[in-house]
Structures are given as structure tokens and as C-alpha cells.
PDB file of N, H, CA, C and O in Angstrom:
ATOM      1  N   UNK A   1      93.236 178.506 322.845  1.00  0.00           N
ATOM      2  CA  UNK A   1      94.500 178.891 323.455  1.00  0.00           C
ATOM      3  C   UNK A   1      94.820 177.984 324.642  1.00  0.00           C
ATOM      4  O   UNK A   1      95.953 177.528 324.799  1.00  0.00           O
ATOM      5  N   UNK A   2      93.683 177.693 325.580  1.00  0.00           N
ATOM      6  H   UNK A   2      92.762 178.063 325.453  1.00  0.00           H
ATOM      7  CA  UNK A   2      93.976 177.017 326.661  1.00  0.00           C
ATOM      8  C   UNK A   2      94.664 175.726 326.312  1.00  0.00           C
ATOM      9  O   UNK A   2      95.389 175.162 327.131  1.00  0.00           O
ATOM     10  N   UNK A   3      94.389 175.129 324.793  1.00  0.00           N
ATOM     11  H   UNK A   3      93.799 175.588 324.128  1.00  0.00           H
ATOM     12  CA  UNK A   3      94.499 173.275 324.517  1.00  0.00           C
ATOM     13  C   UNK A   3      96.028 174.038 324.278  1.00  0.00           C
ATOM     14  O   UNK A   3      96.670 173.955 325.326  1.00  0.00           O
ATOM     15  N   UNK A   4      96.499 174.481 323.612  1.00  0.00           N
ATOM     16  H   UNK A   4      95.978 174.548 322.761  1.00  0.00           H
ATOM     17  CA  UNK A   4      97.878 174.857 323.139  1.00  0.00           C
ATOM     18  C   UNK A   4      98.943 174.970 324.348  1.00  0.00           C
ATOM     19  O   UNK A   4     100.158 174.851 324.192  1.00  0.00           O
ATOM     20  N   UNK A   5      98.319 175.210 325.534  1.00  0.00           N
ATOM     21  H   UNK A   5      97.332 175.307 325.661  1.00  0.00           H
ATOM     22  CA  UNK A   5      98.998 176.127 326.584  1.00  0.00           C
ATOM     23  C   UNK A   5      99.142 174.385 327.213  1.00  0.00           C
ATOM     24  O   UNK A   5     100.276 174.029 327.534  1.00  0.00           O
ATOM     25  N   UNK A   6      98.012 173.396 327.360  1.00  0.00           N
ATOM     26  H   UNK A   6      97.091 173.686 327.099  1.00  0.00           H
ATOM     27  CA  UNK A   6      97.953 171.780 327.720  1.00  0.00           C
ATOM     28  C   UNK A   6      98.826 171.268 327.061  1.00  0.00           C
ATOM     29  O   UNK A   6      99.627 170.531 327.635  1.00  0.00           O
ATOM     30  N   UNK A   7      98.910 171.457 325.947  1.00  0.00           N
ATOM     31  H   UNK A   7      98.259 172.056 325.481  1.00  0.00           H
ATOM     32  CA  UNK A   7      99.668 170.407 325.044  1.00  0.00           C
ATOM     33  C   UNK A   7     101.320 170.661 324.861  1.00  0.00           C
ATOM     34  O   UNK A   7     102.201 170.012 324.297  1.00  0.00           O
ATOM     35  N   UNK A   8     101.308 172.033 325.678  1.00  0.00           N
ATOM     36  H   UNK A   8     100.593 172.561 326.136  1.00  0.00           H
ATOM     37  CA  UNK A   8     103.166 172.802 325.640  1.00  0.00           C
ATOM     38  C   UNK A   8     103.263 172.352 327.009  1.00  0.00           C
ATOM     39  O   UNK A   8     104.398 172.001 327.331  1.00  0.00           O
ATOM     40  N   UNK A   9     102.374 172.270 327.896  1.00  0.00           N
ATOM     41  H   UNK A   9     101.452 172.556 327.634  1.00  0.00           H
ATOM     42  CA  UNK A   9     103.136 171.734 329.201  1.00  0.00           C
ATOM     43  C   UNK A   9     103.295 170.294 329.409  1.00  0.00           C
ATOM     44  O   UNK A   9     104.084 169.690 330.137  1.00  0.00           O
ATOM     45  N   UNK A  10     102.004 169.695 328.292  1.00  0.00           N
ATOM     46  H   UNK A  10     101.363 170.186 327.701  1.00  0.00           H
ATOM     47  CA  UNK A  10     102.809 167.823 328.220  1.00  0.00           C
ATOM     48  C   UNK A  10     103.573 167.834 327.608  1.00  0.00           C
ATOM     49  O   UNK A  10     104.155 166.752 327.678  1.00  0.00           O
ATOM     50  N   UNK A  11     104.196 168.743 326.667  1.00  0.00           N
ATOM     51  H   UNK A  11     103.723 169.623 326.610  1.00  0.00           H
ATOM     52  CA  UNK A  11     105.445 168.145 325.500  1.00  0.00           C
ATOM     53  C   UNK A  11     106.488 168.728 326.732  1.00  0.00           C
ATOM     54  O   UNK A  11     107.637 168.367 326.479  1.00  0.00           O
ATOM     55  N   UNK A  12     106.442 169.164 327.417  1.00  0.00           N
ATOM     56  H   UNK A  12     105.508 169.458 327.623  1.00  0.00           H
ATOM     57  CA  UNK A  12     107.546 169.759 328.308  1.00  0.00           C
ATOM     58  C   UNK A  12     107.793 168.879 329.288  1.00  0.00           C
ATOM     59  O   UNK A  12     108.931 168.862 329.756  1.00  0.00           O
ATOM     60  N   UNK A  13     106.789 167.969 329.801  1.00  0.00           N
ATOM     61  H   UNK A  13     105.864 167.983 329.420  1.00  0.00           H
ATOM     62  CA  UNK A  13     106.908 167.003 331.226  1.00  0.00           C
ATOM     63  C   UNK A  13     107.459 165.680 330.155  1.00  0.00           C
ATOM     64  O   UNK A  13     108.240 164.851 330.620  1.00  0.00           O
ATOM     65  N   UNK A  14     107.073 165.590 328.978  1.00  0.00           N
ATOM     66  H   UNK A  14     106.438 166.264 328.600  1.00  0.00           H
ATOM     67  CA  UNK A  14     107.660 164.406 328.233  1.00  0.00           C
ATOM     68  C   UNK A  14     109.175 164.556 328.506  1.00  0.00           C
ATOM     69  O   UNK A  14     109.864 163.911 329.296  1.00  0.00           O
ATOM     70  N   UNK A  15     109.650 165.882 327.401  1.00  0.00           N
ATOM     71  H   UNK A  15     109.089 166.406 326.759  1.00  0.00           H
ATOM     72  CA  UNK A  15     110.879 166.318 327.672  1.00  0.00           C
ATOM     73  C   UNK A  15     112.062 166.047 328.646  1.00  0.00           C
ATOM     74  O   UNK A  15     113.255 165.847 328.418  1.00  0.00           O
ATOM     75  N   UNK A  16     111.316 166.105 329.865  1.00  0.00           N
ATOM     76  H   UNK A  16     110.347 166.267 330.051  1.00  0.00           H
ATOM     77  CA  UNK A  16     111.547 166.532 331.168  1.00  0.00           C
ATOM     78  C   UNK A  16     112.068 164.823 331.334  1.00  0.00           C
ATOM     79  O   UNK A  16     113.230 164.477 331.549  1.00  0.00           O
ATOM     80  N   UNK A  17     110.827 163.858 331.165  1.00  0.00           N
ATOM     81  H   UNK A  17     109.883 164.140 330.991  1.00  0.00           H
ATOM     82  CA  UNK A  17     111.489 162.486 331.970  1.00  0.00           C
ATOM     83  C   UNK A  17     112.018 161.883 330.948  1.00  0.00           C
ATOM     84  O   UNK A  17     112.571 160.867 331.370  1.00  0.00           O
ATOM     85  N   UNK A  18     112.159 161.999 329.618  1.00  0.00           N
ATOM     86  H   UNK A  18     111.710 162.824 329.275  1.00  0.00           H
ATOM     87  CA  UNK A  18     112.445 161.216 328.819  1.00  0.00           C
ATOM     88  C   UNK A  18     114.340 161.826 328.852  1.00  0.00           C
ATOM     89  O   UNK A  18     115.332 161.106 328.969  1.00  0.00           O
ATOM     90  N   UNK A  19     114.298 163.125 328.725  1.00  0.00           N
ATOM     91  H   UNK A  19     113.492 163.710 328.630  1.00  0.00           H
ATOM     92  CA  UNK A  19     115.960 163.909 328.596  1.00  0.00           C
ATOM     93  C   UNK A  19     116.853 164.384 329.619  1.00  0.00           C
ATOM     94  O   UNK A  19     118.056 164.595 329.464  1.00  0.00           O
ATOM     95  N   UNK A  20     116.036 164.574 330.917  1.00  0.00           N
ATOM     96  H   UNK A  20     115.059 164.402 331.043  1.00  0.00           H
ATOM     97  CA  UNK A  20     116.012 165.728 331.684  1.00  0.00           C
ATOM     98  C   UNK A  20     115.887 166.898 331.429  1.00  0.00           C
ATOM     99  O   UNK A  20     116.533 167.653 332.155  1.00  0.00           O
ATOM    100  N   UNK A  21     115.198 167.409 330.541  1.00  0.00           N
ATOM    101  H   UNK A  21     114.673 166.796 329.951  1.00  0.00           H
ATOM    102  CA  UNK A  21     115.181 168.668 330.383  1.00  0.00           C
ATOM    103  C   UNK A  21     114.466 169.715 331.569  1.00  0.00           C
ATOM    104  O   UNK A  21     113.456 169.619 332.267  1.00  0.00           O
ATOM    105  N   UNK A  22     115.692 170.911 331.390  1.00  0.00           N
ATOM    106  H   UNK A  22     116.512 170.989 330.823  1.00  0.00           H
ATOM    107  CA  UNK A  22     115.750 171.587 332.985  1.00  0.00           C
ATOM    108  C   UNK A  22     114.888 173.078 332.225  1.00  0.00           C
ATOM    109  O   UNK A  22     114.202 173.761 332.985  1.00  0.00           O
ATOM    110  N   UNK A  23     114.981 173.434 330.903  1.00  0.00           N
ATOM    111  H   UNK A  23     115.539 172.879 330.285  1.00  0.00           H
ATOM    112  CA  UNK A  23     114.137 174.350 330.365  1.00  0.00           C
ATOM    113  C   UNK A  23     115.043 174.828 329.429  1.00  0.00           C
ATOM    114  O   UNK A  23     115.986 174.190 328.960  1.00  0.00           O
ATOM    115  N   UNK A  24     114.689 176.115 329.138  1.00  0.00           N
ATOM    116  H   UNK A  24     113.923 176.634 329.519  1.00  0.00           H
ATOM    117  CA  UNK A  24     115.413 176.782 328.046  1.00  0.00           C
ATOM    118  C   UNK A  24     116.189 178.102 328.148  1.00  0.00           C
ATOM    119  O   UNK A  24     115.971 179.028 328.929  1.00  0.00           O
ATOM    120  N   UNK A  25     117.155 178.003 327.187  1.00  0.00           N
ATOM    121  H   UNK A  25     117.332 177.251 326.552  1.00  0.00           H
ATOM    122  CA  UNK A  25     118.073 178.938 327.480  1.00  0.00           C
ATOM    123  C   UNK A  25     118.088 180.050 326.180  1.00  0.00           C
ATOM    124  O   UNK A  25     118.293 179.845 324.983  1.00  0.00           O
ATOM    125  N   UNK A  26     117.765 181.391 326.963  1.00  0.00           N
ATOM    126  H   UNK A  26     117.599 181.558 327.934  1.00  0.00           H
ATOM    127  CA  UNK A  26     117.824 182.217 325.828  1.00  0.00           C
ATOM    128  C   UNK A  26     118.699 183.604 326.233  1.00  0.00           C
ATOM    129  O   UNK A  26     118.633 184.135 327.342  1.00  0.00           O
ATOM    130  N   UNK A  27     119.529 184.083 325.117  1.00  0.00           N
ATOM    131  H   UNK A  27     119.583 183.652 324.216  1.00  0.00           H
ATOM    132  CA  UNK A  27     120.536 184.918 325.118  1.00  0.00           C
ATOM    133  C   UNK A  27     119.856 186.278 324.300  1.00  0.00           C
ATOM    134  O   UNK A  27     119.065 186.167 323.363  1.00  0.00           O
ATOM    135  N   UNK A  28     120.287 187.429 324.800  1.00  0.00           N
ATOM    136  H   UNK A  28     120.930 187.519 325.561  1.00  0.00           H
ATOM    137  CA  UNK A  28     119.558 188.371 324.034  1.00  0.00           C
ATOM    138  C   UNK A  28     120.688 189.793 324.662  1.00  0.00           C
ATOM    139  O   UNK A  28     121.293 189.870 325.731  1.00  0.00           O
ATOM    140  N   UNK A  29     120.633 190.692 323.594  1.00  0.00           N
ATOM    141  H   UNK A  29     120.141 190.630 322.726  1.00  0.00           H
ATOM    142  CA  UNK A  29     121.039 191.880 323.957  1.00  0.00           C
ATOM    143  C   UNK A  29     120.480 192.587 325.143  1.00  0.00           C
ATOM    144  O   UNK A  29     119.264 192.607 325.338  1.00  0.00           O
ATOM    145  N   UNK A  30     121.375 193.202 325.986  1.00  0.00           N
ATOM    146  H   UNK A  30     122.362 193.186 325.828  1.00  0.00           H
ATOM    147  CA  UNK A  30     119.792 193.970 326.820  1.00  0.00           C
ATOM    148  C   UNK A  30     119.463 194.895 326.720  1.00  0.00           C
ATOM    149  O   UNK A  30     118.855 195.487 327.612  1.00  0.00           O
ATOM    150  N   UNK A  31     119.744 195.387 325.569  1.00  0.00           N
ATOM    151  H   UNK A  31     120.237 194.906 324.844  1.00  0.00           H
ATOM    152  CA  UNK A  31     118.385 196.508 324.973  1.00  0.00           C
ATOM    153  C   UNK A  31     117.512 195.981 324.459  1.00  0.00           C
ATOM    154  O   UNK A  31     116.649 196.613 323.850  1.00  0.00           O
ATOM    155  N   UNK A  32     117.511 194.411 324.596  1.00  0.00           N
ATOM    156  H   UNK A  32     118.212 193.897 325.090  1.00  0.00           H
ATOM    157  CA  UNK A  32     115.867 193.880 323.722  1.00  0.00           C
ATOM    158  C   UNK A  32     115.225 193.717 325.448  1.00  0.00           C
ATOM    159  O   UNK A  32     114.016 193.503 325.530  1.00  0.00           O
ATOM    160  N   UNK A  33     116.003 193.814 326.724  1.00  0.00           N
ATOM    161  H   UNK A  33     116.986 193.988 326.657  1.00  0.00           H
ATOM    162  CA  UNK A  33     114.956 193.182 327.859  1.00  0.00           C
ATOM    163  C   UNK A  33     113.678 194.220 327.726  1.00  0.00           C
ATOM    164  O   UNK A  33     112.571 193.698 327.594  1.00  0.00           O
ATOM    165  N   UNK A  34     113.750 195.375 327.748  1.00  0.00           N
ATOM    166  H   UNK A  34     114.650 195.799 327.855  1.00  0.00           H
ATOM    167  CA  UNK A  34     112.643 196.448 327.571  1.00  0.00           C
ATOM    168  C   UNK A  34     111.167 195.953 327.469  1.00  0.00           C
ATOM    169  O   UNK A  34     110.148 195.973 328.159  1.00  0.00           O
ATOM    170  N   UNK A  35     111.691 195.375 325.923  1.00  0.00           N
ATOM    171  H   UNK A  35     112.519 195.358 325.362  1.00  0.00           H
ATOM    172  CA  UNK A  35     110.520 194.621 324.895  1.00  0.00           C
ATOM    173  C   UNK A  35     109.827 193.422 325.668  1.00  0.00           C
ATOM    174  O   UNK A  35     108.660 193.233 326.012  1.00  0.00           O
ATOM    175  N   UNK A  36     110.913 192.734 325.801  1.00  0.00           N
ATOM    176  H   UNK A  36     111.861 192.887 325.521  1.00  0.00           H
ATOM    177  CA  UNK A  36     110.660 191.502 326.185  1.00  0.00           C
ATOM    178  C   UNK A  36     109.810 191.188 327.855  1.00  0.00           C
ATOM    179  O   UNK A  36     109.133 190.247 328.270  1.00  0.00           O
ATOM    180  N   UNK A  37     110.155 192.178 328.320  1.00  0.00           N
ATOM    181  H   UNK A  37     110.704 192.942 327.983  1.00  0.00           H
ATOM    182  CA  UNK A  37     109.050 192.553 329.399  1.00  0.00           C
ATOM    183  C   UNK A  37     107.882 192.836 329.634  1.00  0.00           C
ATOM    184  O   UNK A  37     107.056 192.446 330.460  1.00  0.00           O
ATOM    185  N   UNK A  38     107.887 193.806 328.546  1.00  0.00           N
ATOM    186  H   UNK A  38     108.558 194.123 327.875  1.00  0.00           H
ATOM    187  CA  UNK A  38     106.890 194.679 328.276  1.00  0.00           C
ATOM    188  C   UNK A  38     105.666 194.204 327.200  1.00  0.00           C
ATOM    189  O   UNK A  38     104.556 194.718 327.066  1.00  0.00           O
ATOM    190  N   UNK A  39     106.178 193.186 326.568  1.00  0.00           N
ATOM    191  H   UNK A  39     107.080 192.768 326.677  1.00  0.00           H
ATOM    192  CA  UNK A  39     104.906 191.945 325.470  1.00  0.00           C
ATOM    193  C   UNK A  39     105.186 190.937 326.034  1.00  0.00           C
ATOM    194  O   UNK A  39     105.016 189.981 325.277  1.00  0.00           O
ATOM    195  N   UNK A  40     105.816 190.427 327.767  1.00  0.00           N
ATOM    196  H   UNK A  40     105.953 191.203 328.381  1.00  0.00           H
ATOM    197  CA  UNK A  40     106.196 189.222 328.495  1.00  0.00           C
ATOM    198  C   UNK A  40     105.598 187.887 327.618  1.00  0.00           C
ATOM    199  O   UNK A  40     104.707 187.060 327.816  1.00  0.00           O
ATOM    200  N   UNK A  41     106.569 188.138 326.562  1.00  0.00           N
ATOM    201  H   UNK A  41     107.292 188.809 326.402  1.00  0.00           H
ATOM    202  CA  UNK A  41     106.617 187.023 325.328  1.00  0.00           C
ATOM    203  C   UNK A  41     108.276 187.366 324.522  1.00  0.00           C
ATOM    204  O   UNK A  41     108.933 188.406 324.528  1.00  0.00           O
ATOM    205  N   UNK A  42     108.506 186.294 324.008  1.00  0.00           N
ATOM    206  H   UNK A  42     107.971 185.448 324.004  1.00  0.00           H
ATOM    207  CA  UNK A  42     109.649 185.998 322.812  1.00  0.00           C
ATOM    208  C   UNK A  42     109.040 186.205 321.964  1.00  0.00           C
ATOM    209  O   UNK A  42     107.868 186.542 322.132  1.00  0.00           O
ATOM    210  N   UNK A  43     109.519 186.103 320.866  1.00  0.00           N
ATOM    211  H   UNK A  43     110.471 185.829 320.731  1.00  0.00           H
ATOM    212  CA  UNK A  43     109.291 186.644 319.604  1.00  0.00           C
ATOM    213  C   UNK A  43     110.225 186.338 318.566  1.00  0.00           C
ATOM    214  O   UNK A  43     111.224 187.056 318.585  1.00  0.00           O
ATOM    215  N   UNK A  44     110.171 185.293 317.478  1.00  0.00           N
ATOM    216  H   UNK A  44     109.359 184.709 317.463  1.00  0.00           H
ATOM    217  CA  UNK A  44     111.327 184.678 316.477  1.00  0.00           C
ATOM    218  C   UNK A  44     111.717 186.346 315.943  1.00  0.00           C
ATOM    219  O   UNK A  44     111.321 187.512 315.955  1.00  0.00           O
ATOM    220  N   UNK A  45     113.081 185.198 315.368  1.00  0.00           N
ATOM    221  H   UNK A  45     113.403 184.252 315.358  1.00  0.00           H
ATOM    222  CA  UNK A  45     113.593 186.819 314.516  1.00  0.00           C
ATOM    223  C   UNK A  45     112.480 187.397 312.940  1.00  0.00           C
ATOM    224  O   UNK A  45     112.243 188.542 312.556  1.00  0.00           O
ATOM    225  N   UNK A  46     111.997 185.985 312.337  1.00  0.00           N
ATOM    226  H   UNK A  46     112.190 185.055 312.649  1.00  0.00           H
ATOM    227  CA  UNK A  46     111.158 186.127 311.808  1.00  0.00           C
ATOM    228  C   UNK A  46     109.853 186.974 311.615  1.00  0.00           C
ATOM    229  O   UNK A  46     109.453 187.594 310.630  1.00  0.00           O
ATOM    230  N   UNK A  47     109.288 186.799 312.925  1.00  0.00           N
ATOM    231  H   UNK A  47     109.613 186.295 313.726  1.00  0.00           H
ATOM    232  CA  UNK A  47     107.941 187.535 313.302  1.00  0.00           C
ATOM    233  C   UNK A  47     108.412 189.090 313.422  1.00  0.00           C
ATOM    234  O   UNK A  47     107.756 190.022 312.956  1.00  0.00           O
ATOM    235  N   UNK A  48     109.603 189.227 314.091  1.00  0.00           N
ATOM    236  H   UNK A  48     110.136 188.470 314.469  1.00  0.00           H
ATOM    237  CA  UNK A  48     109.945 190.149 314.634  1.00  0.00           C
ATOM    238  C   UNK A  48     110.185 191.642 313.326  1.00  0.00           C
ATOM    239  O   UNK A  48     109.835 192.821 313.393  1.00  0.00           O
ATOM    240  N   UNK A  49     111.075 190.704 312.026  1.00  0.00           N
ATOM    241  H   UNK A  49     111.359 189.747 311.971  1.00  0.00           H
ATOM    242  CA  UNK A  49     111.543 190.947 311.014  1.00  0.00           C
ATOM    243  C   UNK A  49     109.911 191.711 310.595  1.00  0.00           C
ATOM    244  O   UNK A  49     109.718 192.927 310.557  1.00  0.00           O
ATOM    245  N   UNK A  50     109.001 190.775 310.347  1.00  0.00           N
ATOM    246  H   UNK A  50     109.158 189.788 310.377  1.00  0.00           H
ATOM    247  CA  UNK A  50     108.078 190.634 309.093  1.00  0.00           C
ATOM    248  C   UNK A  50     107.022 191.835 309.856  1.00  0.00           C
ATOM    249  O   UNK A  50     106.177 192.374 309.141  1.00  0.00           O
ATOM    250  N   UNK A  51     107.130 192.256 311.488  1.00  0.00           N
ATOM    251  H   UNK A  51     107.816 191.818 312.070  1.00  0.00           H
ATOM    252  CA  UNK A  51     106.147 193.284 312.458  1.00  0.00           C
ATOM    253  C   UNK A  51     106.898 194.175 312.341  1.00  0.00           C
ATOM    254  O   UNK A  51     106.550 195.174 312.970  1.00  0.00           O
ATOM    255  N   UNK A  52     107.941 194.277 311.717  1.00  0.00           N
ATOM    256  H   UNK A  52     108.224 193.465 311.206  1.00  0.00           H
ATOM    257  CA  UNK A  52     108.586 195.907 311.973  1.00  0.00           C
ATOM    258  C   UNK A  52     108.850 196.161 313.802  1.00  0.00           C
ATOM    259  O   UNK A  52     108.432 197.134 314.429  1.00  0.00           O
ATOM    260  N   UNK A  53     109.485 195.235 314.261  1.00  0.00           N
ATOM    261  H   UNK A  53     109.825 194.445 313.752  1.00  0.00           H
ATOM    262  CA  UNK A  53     109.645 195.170 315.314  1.00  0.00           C
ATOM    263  C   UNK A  53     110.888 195.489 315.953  1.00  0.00           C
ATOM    264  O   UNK A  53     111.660 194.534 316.033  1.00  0.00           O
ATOM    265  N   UNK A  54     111.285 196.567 316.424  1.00  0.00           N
ATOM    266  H   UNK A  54     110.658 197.343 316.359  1.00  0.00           H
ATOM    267  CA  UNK A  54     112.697 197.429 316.828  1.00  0.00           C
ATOM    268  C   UNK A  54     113.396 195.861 317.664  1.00  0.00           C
ATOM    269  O   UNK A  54     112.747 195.173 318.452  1.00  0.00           O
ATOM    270  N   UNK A  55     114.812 195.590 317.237  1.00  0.00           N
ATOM    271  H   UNK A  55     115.339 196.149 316.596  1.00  0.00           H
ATOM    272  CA  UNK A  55     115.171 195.007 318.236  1.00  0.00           C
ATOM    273  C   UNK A  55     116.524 194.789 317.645  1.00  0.00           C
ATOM    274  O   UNK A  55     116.707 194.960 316.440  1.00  0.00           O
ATOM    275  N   UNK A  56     117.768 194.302 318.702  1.00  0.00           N
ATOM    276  H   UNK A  56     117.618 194.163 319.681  1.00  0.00           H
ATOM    277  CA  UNK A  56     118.926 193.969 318.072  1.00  0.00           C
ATOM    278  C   UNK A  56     119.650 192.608 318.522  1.00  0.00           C
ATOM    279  O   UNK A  56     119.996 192.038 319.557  1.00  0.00           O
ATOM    280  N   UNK A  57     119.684 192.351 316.561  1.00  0.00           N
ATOM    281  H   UNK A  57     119.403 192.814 315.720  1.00  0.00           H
ATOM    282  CA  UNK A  57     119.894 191.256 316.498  1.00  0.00           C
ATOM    283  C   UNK A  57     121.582 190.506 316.870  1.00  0.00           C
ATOM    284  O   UNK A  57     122.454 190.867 316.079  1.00  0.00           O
ATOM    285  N   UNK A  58     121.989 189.628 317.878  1.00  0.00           N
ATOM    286  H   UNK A  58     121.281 189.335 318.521  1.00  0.00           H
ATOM    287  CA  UNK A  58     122.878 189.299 318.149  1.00  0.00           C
ATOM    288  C   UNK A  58     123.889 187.827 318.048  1.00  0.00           C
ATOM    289  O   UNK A  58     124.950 187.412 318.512  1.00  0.00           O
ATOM    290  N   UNK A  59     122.826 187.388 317.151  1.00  0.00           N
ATOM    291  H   UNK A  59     121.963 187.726 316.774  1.00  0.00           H
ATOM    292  CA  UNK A  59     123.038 185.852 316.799  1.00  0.00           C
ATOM    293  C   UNK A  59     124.092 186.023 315.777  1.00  0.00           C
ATOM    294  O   UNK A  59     124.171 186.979 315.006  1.00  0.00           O
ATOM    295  N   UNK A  60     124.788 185.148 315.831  1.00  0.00           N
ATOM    296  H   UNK A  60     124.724 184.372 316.457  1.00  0.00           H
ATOM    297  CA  UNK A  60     126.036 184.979 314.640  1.00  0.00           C
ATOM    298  C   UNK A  60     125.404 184.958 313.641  1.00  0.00           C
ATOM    299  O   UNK A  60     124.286 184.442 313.629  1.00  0.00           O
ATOM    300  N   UNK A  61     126.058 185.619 312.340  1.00  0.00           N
ATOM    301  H   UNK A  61     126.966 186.039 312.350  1.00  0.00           H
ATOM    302  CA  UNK A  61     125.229 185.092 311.099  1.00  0.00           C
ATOM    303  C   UNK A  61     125.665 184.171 310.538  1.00  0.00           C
ATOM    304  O   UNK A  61     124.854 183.942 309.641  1.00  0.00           O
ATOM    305  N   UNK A  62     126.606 183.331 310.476  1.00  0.00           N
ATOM    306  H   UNK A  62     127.265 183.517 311.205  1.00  0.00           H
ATOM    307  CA  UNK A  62     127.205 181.728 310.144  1.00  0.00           C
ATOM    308  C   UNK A  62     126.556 180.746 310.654  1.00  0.00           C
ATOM    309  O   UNK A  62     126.444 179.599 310.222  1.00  0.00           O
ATOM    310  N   UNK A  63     126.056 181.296 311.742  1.00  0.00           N
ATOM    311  H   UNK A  63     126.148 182.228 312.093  1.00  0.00           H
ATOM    312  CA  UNK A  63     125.300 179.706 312.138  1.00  0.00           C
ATOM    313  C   UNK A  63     123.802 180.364 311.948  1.00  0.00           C
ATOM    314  O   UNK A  63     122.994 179.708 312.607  1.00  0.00           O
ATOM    315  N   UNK A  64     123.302 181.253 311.382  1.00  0.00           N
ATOM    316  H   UNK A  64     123.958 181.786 310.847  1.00  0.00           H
ATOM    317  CA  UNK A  64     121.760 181.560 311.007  1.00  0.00           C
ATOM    318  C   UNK A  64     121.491 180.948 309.584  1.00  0.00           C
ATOM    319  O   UNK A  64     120.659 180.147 309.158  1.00  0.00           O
ATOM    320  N   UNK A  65     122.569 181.675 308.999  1.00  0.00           N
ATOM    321  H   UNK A  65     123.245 182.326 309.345  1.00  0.00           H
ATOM    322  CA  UNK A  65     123.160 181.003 307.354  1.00  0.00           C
ATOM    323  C   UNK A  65     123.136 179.484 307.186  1.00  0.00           C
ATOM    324  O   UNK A  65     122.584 178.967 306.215  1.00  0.00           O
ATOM    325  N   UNK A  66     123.783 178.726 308.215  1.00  0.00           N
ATOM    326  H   UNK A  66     124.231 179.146 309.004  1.00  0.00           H
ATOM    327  CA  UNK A  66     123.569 177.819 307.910  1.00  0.00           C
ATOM    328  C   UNK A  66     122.990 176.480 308.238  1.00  0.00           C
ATOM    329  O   UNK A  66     122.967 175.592 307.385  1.00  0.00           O
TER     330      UNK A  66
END
């Protein structure tokens, strides 16, 4: 876990001087903040789908579709 946790903070400082990247931006209902506090982790819609995982989904479906 620790090499994974090394290797997400060099792909992030790459990021960083090569793009400027300032971090990431995530949009969510806030009846998912609860969750998202409370397992202080994200979670794809995927994982989320396949765990039986209560949450509401707010993403367009035209641009999931396609």
C-alpha cells in the first residue's frame, strides 16, 4: 500500500510541473457527503454499483453513455 500511495504522489508532482495541475475536482450530491466522510474515500460508480452501495447518482447519462 505504502509503494501505491509513492507512486500516486510522483504521478501527481509530474502532473503538477509538466500541466500545472492544481488537483481534482469532484461534484457529488450532498446526500452522498455522509458516505464520503464516513469511508474518507471516493468510490467509482462502478465499485459502488457492484457493493450494493446506497448513493445518488448525479452524472448526466449522455456523457456516461458515451
Amino acid at each position: 500500500m505504502k509503494d501505491k500511495k509513492e507512486n500516486f504522489k510522483i504521478k501527481i508532482c509530474e502532473l503538477e510541473k509538466k500541466y500545472g495541475f492544481k488537483g481534482m475536482l469532484h461534484f457529488t450530491d450532498y446526500s452522498n457527503l455522509k458516505s464520503i466522510f464516513k469511508e474518507k474515500s471516493l468510490f467509482s460508480r462502478g465499485y459502488c454499483n457492484n457493493n450494493k452501495m446506497n448513493f445518488k447518482d448525479v452524472a448526466d447519462k449522455d456523457v456516461i453513455n458515451h
